[in-house]
VOGU-3710 file (C-alpha; in Angstrom, 3 decimals, decimal comma):
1> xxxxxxxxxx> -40,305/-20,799/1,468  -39,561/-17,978/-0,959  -36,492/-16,301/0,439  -35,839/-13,038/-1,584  -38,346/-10,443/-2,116  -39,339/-9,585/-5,562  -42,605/-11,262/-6,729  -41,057/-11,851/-10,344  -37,660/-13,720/-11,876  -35,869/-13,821/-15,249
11> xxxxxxxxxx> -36,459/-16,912/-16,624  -33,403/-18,269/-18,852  -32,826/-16,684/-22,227  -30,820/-18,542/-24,874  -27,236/-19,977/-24,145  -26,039/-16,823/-24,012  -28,579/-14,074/-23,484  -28,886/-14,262/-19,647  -25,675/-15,949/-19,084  -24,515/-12,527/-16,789
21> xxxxxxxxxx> -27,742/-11,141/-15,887  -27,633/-12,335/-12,246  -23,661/-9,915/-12,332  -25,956/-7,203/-13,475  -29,157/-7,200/-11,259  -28,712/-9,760/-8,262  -27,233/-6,870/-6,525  -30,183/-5,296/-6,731  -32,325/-7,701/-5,049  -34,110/-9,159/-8,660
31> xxxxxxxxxx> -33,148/-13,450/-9,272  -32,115/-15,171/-12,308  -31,166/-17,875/-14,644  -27,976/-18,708/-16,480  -27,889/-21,296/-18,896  -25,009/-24,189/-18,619  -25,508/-25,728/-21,503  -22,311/-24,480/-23,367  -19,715/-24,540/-21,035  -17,382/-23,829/-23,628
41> xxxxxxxxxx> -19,238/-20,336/-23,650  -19,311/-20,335/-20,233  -15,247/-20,799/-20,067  -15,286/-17,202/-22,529  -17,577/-15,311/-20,282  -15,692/-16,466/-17,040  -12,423/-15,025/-18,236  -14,153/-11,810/-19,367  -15,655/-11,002/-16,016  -12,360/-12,625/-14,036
51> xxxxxxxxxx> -10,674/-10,049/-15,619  -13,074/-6,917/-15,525  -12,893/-7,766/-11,471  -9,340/-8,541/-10,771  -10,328/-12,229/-10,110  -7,272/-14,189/-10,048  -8,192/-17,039/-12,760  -6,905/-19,620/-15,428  -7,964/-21,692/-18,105  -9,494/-24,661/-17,896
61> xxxxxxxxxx> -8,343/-26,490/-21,502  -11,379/-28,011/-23,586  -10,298/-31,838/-23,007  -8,797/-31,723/-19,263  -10,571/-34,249/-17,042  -13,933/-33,319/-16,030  -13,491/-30,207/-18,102  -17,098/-29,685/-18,301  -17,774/-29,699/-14,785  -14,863/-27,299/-13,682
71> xxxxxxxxxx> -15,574/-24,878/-16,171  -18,772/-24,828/-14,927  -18,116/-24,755/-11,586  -15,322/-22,070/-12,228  -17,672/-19,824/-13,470  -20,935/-19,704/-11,276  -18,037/-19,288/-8,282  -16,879/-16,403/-10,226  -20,405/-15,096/-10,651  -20,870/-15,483/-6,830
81> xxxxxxxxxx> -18,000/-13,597/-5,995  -18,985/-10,786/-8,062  -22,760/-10,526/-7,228  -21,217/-10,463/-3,497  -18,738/-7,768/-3,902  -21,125/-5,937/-5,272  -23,982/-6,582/-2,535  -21,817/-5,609/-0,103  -20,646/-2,449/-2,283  -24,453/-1,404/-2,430
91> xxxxxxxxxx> -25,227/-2,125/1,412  -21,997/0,261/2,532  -23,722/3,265/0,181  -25,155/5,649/2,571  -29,311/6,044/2,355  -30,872/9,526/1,384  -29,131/9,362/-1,832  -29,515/8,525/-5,339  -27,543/5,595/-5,501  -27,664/1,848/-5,891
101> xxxxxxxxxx> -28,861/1,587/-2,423  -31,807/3,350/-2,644  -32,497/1,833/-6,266  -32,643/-1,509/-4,524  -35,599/-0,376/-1,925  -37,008/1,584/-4,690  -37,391/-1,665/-7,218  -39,177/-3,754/-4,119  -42,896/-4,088/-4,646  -45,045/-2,012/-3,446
111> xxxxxxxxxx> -46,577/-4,951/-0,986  -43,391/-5,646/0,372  -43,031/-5,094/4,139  -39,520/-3,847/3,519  -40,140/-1,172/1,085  -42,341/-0,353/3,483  -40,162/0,055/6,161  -37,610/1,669/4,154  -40,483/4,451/3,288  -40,812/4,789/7,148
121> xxxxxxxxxx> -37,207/5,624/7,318  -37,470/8,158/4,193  -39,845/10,269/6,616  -37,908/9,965/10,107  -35,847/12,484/12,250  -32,159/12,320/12,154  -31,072/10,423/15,252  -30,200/6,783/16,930  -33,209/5,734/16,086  -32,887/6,337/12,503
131> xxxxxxxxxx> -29,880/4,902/12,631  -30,883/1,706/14,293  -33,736/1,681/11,366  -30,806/2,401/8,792  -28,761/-0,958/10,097  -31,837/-3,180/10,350  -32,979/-2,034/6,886  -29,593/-2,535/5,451  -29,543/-6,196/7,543  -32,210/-7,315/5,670
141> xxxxxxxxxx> -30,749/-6,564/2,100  -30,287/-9,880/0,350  -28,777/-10,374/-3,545  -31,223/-12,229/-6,367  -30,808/-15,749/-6,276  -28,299/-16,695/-9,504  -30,068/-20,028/-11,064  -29,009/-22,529/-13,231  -30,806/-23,956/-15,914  -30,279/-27,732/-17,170
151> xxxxxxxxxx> -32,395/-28,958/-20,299  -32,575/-32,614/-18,859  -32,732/-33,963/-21,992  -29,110/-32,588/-24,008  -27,420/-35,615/-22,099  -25,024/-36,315/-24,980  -22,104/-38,601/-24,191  -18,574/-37,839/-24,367  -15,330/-39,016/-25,959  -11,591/-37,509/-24,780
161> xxxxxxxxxx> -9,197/-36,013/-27,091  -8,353/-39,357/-28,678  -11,884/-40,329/-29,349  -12,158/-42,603/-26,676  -15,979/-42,972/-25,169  -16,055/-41,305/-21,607  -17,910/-43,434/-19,044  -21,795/-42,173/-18,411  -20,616/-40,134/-15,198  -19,281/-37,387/-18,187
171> xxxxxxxxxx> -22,341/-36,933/-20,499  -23,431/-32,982/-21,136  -26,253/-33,112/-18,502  -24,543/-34,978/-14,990  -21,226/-32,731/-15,540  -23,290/-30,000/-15,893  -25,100/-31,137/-12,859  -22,108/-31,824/-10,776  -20,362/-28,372/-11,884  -23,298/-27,001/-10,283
181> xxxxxxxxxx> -23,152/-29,236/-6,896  -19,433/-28,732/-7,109  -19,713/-24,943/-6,717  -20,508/-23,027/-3,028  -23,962/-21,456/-4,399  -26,523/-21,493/-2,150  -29,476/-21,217/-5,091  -32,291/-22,762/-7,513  -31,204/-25,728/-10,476  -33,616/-25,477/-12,832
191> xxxxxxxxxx> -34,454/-28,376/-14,781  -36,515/-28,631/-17,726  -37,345/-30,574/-21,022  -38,581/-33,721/-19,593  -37,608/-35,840/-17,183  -33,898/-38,296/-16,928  -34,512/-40,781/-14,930  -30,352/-41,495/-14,779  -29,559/-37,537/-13,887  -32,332/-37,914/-11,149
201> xxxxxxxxxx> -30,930/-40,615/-9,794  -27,338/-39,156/-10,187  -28,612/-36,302/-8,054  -28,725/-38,789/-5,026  -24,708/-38,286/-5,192  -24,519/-34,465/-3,781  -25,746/-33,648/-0,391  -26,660/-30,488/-1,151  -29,999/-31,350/-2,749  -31,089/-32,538/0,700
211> xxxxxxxxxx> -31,868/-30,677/3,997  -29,237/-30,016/6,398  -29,883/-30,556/10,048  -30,722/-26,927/10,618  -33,583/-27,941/8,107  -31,678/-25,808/5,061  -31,447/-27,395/1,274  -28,250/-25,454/-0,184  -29,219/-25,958/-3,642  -32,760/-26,202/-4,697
221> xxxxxxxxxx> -34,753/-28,498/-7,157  -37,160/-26,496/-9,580  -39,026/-28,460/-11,887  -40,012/-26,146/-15,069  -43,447/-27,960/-16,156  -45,805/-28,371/-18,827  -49,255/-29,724/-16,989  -50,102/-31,248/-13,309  -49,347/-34,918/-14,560  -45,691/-33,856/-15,392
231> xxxxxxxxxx> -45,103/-31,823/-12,069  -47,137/-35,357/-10,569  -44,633/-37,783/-12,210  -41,164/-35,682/-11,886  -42,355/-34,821/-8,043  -42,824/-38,305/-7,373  -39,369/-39,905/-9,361  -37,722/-37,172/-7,004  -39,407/-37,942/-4,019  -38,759/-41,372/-3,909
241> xxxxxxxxxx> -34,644/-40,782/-3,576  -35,619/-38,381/-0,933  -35,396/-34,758/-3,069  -37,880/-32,189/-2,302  -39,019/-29,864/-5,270  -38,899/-26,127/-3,970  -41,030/-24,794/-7,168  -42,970/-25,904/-9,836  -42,181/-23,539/-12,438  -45,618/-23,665/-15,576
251> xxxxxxxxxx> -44,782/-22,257/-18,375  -47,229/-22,091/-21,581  -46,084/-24,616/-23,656  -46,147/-22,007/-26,786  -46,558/-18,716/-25,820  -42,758/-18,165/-24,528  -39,331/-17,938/-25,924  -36,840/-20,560/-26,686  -38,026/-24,193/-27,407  -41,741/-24,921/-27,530
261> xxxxxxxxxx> -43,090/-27,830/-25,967  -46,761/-27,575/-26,882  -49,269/-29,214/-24,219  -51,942/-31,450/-26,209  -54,346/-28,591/-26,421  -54,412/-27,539/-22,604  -54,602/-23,773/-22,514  -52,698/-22,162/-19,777  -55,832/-21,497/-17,974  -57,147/-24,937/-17,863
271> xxxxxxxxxx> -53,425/-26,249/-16,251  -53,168/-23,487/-13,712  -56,892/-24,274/-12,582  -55,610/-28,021/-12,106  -52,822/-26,951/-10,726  -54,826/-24,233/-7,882  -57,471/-26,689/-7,481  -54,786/-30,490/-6,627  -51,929/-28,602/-5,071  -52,294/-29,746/-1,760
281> xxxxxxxxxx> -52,229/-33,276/-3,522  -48,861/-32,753/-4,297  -47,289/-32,515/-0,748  -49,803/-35,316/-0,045  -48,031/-37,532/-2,509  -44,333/-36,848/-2,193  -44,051/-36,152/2,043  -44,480/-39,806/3,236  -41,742/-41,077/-0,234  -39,050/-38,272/1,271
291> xxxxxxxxxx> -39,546/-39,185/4,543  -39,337/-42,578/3,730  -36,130/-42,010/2,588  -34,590/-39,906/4,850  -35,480/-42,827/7,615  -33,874/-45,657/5,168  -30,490/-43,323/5,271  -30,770/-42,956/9,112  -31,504/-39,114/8,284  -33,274/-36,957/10,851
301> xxxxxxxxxx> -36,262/-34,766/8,925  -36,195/-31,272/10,351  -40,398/-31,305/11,828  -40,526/-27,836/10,884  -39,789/-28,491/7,064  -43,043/-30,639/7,329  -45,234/-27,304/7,065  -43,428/-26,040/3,956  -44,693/-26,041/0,215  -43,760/-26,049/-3,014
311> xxxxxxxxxx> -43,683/-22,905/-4,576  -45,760/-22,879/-7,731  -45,399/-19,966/-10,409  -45,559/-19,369/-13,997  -43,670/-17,852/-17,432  -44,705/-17,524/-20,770  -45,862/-14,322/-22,562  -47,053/-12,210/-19,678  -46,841/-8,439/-20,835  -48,929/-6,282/-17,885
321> xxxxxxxxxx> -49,608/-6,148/-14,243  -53,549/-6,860/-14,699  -52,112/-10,410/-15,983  -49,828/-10,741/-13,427  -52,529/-10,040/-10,894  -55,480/-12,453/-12,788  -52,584/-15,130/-12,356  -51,791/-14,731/-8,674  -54,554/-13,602/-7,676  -57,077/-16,121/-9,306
331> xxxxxxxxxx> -54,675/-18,781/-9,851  -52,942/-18,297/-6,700  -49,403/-18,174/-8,211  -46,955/-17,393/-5,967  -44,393/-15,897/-8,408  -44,133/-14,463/-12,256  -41,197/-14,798/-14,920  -40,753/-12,430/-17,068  -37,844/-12,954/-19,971  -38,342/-11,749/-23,283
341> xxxxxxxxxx> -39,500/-8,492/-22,508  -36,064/-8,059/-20,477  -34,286/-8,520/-23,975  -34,747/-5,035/-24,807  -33,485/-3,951/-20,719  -29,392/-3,483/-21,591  -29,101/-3,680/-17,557  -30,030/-6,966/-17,428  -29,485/-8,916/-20,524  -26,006/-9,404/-22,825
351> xxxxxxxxxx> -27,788/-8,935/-26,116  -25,756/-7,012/-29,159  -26,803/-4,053/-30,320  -28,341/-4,842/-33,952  -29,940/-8,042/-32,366  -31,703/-5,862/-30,034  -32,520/-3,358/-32,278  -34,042/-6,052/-34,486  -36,691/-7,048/-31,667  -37,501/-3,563/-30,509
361> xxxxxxxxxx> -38,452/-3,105/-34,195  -40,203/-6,673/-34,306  -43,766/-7,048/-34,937  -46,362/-9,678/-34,505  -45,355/-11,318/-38,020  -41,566/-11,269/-37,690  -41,677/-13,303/-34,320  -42,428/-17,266/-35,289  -42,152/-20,657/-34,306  -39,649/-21,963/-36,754
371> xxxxxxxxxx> -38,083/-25,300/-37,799  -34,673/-24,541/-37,525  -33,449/-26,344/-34,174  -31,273/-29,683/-34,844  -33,808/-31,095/-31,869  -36,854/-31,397/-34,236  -38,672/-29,182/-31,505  -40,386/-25,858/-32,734  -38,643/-22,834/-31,602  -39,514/-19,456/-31,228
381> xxxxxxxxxx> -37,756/-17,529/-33,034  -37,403/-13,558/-35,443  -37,172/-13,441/-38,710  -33,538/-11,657/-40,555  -31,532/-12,299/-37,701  -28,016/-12,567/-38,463  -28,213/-16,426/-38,024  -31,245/-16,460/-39,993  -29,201/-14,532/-42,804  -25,866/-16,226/-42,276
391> xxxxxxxxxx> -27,544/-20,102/-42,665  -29,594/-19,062/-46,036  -26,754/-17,379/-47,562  -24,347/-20,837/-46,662  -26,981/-22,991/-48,461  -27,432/-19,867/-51,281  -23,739/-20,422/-51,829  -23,457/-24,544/-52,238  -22,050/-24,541/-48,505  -24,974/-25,768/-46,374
401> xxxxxxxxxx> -24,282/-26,203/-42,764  -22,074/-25,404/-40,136  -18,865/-26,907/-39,138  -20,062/-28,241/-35,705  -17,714/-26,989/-33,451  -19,170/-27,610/-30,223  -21,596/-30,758/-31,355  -24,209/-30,472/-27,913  -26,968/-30,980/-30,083  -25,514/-33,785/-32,128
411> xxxxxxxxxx> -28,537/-36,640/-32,324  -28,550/-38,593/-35,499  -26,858/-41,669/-36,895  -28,302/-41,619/-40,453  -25,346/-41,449/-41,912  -22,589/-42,063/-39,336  -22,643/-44,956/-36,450  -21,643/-41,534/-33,746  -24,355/-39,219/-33,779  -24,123/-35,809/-35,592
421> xxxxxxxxxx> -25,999/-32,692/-35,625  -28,906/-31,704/-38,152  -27,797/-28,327/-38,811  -24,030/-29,534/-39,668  -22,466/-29,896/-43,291  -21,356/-33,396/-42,564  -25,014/-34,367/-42,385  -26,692/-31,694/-44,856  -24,509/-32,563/-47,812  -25,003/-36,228/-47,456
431> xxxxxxxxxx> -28,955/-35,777/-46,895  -28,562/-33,184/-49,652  -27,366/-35,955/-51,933  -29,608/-38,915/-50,801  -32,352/-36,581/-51,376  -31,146/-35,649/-55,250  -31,027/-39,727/-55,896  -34,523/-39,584/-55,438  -37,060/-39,783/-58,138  -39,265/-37,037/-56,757
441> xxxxxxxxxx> -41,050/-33,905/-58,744  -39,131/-30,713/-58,383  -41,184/-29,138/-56,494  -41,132/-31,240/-53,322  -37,348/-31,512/-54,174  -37,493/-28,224/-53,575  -39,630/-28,140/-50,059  -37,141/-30,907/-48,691  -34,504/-29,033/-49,365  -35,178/-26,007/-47,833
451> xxxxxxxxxx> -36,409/-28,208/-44,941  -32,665/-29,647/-44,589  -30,741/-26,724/-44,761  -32,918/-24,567/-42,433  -31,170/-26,260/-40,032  -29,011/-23,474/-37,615  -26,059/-24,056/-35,357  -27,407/-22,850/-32,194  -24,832/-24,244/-30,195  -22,905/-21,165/-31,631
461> xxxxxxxxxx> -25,343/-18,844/-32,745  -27,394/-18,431/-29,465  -23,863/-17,382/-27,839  -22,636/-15,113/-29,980  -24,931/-12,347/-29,025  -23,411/-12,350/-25,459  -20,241/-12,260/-26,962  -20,263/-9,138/-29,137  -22,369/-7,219/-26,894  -19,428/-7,829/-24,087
471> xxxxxxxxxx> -17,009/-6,751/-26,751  -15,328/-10,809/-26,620  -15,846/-10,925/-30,507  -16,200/-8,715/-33,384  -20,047/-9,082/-34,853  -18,905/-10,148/-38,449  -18,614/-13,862/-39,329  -20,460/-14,159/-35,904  -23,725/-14,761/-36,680  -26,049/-14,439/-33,646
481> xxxxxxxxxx> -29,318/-16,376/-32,884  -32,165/-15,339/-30,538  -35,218/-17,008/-29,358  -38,108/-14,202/-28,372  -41,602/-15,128/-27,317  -44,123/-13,388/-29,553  -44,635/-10,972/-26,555  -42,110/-8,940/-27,144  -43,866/-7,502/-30,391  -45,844/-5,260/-27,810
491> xxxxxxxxxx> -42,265/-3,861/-26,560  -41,011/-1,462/-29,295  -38,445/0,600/-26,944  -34,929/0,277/-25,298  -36,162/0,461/-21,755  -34,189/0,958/-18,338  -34,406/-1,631/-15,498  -36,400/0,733/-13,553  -38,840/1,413/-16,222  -39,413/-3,024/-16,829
501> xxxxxxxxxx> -39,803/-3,330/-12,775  -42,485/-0,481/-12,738  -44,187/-2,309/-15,491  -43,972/-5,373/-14,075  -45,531/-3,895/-10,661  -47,739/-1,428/-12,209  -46,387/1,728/-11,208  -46,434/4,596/-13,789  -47,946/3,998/-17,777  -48,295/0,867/-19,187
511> xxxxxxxxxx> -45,159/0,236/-21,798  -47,757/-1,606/-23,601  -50,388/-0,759/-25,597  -54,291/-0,841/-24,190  -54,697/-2,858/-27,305  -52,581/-5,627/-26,900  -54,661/-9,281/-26,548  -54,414/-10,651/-23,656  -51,788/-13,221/-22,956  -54,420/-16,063/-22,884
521> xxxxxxxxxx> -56,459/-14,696/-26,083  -52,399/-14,857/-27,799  -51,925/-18,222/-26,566  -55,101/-18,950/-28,344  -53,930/-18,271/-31,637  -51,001/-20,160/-31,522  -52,615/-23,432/-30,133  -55,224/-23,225/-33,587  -52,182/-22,528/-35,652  -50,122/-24,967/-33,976
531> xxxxxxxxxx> -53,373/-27,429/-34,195  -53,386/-26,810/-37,889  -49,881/-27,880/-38,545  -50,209/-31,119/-37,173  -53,470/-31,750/-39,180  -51,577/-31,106/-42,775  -48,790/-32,878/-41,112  -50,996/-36,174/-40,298  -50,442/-39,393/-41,742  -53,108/-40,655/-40,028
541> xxxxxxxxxx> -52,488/-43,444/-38,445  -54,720/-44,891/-35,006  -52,434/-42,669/-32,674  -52,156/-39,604/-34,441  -56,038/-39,663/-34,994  -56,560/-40,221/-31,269  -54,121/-37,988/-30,339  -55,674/-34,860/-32,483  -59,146/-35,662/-31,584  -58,320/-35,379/-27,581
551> xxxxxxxxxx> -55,976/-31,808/-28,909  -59,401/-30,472/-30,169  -61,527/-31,640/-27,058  -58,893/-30,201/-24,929  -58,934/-26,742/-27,046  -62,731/-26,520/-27,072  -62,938/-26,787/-23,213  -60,072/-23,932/-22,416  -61,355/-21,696/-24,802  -64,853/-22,081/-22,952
561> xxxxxxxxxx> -63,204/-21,244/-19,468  -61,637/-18,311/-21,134  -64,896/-17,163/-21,815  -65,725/-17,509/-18,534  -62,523/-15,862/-17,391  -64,043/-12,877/-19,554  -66,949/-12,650/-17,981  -64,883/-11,035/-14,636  -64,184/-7,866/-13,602  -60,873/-6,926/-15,182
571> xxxxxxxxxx> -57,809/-5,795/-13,281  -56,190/-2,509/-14,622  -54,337/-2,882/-18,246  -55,882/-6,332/-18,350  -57,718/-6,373/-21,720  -60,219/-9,212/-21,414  -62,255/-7,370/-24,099  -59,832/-9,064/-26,600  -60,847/-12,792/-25,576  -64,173/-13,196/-26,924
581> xxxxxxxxxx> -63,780/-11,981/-30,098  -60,795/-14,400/-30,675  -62,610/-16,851/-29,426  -65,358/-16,454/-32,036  -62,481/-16,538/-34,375  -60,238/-18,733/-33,538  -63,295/-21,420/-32,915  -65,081/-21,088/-36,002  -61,351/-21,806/-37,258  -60,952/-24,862/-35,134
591> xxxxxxxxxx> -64,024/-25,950/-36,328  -63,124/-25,923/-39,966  -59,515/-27,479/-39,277  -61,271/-30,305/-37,272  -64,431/-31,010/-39,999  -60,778/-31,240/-42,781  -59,421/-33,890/-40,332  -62,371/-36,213/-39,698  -63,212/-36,159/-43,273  -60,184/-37,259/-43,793
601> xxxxxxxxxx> -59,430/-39,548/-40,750  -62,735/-41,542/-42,147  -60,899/-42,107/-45,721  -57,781/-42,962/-43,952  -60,038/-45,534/-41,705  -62,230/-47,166/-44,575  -58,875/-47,502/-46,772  -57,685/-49,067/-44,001  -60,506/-51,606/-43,143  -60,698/-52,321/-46,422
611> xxxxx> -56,873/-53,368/-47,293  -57,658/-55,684/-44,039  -60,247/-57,509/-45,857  -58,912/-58,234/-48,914  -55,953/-59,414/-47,150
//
């Protein structure tokens, strides 16, 4: 089913950070994925790039009907059109040159039977044969698919210019769903954060999402995924309205960039085992549901389709071809997603220049998974970027918060019956307040408050990156976000696209370190640490206690099949050397953490029991 010929994608980056990177590599045969959560942004970069291309275009004015959707729509058309001017720029470049063309054959894996060929044709005779070679070579050039990214869950609902509530058909995620369906792409929608059982059903709408009669689906359903049960449930939700899932994209639930939705102790090992060992379970499971369905619409099901199969791959702090190779090669993955490491790549990212300069000097102990998103989910995240500076030097001031201008993360009605954002003034100076009425000591006056007013805006923040580097804004009073896995503490250069891909594929020195852990040995660490949070966190009540004892169980057991993972031969720059040790560390850690908790789970219990007798 995989129909383009690079073994790895960019994952999404930000709202911002990879919201052109398909205009600057699909051409070049490599996929990606734009973010269309702020549409707003979206509307900026469209008229950037509709002008840089002579695109005729207009504006699309922030409270016009169905704004949302058109502005989405109006952009990923414009990205289309772009990425296939350019193809067809790059496949009218003669070969035997140093050109586009020949970077494009050159950036192919090694494996792949048209690099192959195109080798062949580096070593033949002038004649009609060559040329015949040169046409069928140049045939078989196809652009990187240009994804779109949904976070299922921002499904915030709407109100016109007057204040008026929209009707549910206009909340953040179905407009951004049918700006997508709306638009002529033939590519991936990526969905992630959870499942919405209303978008999934509103999905049933668009006929794209199903197979034509030639057996084609225009615009294909990848779920990103924490564990097997999630892809299990999603699959099934999907397959019973007839929608096929085309990947099942796993990505660690810490060790990436962006929001962190941390598993319940299950190591990335232990859920791409599951996943290696049950996935013929899931075509099992969802074939009979979608055909089910297509017979209740009076829908032929192309027989052919029958023998396809999900695609299953995996993201999250990969940094060297021996990892890519223990994970398709062991694990059977079919793909790899690379991201953060692309952050320092100019070629393929929209990043400003002192943001990028900032991670290429990061190290292990300026990347972190912070508090600061309005969603109450950890996110990954460097420490004295300019939003990082901009927020504390608001609150510094007496002027905590931002203004909310775009509101897509607004959530809570604490103070106000329609929701607002965490990270805005409206709600910081009122918590601010409440919090002074309090009769508390100082000092935890002082740990609330820095826990309110960490809050960012990353509605703006995460854009404004994209922004300056295109030259749309000026970098002061612009603060700019960004969301780096800790991987990208082993990248400490600005590095061309060629010089990432031959990492990637393992051509030429390693751009990392031979001493870098291992991505699993990293993930580790930040499953103890992230373990450890929720223990001093804890108030102990029946769920949390059952909850943290099944985390330890389940962080016991993966650390044990690291082990055994160590035990193996490695593949070239794999260091498995680095898992036992921080095994033996992490463990004995673990260990320590866990004897703190059940001490104290037992007090917590006996207080417990005991306030139930004498009542």
């Amino acid at each position: 089913m995989k129909n383009y010929y690079h073994t790895f994608h960019i994952p999404v980056m930000g709202t911002g950070h990879s919201i052109d990177t398909p205009i600057r590599v699909a051409h070049l045969g490599i996929s990606s994925v734009i973010s269309i959560v702020d549409d707003l942004l979206v509307e900026r970069i469209r008229k950037h790039y509709a002008e840089k291309f002579g695109i005729p275009h207009f504006t699309i004015p922030r409270y016009v009907e169905d704004g949302r959707a058109k502005r989405i729509t109006a952009y990923l058309e414009v990205v289309q059109e772009i990425v296939r001017t350019k193809m067809e720029a790059v496949k009218k470049l003669p070969f035997f040159q140093d050109n586009d063309k020949a970077k494009y054959f050159e950036l192919l894996p090694d494996t792949c039977l048209l690099k192959k060929a195109y080798q062949k044709l580096l070593n033949m005779q002038a004649g009609p044969e060559r040329d015949s070679m040169e046409q069928e070579l140049t045939d078989k050039m196809v652009p990187g698919s240009i994804g779109v990214n949904i976070m299922v869950k921002l499904d915030r609902f709407n109100f016109n210019k007057q204040g008026v509530p929209l009707s549910e058909e206009f909340s953040d995620a179905k407009a951004s769903l049918r700006g997508f369906a709306n638009s002529s792409l033939h590519s991936m929608l990526i969905l992630s954060a959870g499942i919405n059982q209303s978008l999934f059903g509103y999905m049933t709408r668009f006929k794209d999402f199903y197979r034509s009669t030639t057996g084609e689906i225009k615009k294909k359903i990848v779920l990103k995924v924490s564990d097997f049960r999630s892809a299990m449930i999603q699959g099934k939700v999907l397959a019973k309205k007839g929608l096929e899932v085309f990947e099942f994209r796993i990505e660690s639930g810490l060790n990436c960039g962006g929001h962190a939705f941390a598993s319940n102790g299950l190591l990335l090992p232990t859920l791409l085992k599951e996943f290696k060992e049950k996935r013929d379970e899931l075509v099992a499971e969802f074939h009979p549901m979608i055909l089910r369905y297509y017979e209740m619409m009076g829908w032929e099901y192309p027989k052919e389709a029958l023998q396809e199969r999900p695609l299953i791959t995996v993201q999250g702090g990969i940094g060297t071809h021996g990892e890519v190779r223990r994970l398709m090669e062991d694990f059977g993955m079919n793909l790899t997603g690379w991201a953060s490491p692309f952050l320092l790549v100019p070629e393929a990212t929209a990043v400003d220049n002192a943001t990028r300069e900032l991670l290429r000097q990061a190290t292990e102990d300026d990347l972190y998974l912070s508090d600061v998103s309005p969603l109450g989910v950890p996110f990954n995240n460097v420490r004295r970027s300019g939003s990082e500076r901009w927020t504390k030097k608001n609150a510094d001031d007496g002027k905590p918060g931002s203004p909310c201008p775009k509101g897509f993360l607004v959530s809570n009605t604490e103070f106000s019956q329609k929701p607002i954002c965490l990270a805005s003034t409206e709600f910081q100076e009122q918590k601010l307040a409440q919090l002074e009425s309090l009769d508390l000591p100082a000092s935890d006056k002082a740990t609330m408050r820095a826990m309110i007013v960490q809050k960012t805006c990353l509605c703006e923040h995460l854009g404004n990156g994209a922004l300056i580097a295109l030259g749309i804004i000026k970098e002061e009073n612009h603060p700019q976000a960004i969301c780096p896995g800790p991987n990208i503490a082993w990248f400490d250069k600005i590095y061309t696209l060629r010089e990432m891909v031959d990492h990637i594929y393992g051509r030429g020195p390693s751009l990392v370190p031979p001493e870098r852990p291992h991505m699993f040995a990293k993930e580790i660490v930040m499953y103890v640490d992230y373990f450890e949070k929720l223990v001093q966190q804890c108030g102990y009540t029946q769920r949390e206690i059952k909850t943290l004892n099944e985390y330890n169980a389940n962080l016991e057991s993966g650390m044990q099949y690291c082990l055994e993972i160590a035990s193996r031969k490695p593949y070239e720059n794999e260091n498995l050397d680095s898992i036992p040790p921080c095994v033996e560390k992490q463990r004995s850690r673990l260990h320590r953490v866990f004897a703190e908790f059940q001490k104290q789970a037992e007090l917590s219990v006996g207080e417990t029991v005991g306030a139930l007798s004498e009542s």
